[in-house]
N, C-alpha and C positions, 0 to 999 in steps of 0.2 A: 972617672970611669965614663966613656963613652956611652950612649945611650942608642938602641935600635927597636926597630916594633916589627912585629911578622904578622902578618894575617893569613890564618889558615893555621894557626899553631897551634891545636889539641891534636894533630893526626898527619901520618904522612909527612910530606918535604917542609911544610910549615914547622913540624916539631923540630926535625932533622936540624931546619936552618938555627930554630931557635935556642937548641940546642948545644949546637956549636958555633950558634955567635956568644953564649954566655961562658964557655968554655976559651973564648976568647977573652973573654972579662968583659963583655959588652950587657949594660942593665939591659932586658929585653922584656917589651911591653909583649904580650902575649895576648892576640886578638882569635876571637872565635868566637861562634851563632853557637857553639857548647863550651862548658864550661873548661877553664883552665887555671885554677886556683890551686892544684895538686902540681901541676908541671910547676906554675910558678913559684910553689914552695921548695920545689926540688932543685930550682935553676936558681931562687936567689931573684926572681923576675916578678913582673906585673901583674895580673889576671885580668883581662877586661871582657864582658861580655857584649858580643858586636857583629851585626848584620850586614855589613859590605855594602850593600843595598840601599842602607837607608842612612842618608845626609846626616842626620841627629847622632845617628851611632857615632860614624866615622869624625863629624866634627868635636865630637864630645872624644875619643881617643886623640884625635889630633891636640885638643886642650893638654890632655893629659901624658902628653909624648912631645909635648912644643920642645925637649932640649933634643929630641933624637938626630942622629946626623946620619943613620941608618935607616930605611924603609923598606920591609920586601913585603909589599901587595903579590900576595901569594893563593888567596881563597879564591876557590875555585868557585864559582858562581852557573848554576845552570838555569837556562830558561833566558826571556826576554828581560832586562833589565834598564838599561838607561840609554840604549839605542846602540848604533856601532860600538864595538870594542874600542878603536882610538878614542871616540870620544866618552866614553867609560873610561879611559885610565888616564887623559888629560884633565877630565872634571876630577877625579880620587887625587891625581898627584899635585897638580895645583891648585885644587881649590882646596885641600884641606892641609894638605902638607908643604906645599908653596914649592915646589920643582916643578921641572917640565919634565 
């Protein structure tokens, strides 16, 4: 079974995605700043709870999603956070999940 993680999966396109990647047969880590242990009872998936934000969270889901071959950074983040966008989603995909 292939393995994928969503962020942003309690609401919205995050569910949707995650949704229908586990409807694919795909294990899907299901990340959210709210809880999501009900979806991932439903999907057969992960529940992690996780701030996007914060380094600790994201590297401690990457620990726990190291077989994924799927990632959709999908949480939606408002306010100032870790400087430019590029460089907010070069530091998320490479430094925790190892792509560019």
């Amino acid at each position: 079974m292939s393995t994928a993680v969503v962020t942003g999966a309690a609401s919205g396109i995050g569910r949707a995605l995650a949704v229908r990647l586990a409807a694919k047969g795909y294990r899907v880590h299901l990340a959210d700043v709210v809880a999501t242990e009900e979806l991932a009872t439903e999907l057969g998936g992960v529940p992690h709870r996780v701030d996007v934000t914060r380094p600790d969270d994201m590297a401690a889901l990457a620990d726990a999603a190291r077989d994924a071959c799927l990632v959709c950074l999908n949480a939606g983040v408002l306010g100032r956070t870790m400087g430019r966008p590029g460089r907010r989603m070069r530091r998320s995909g490479s430094g925790y999940f190892g792509s560019t």
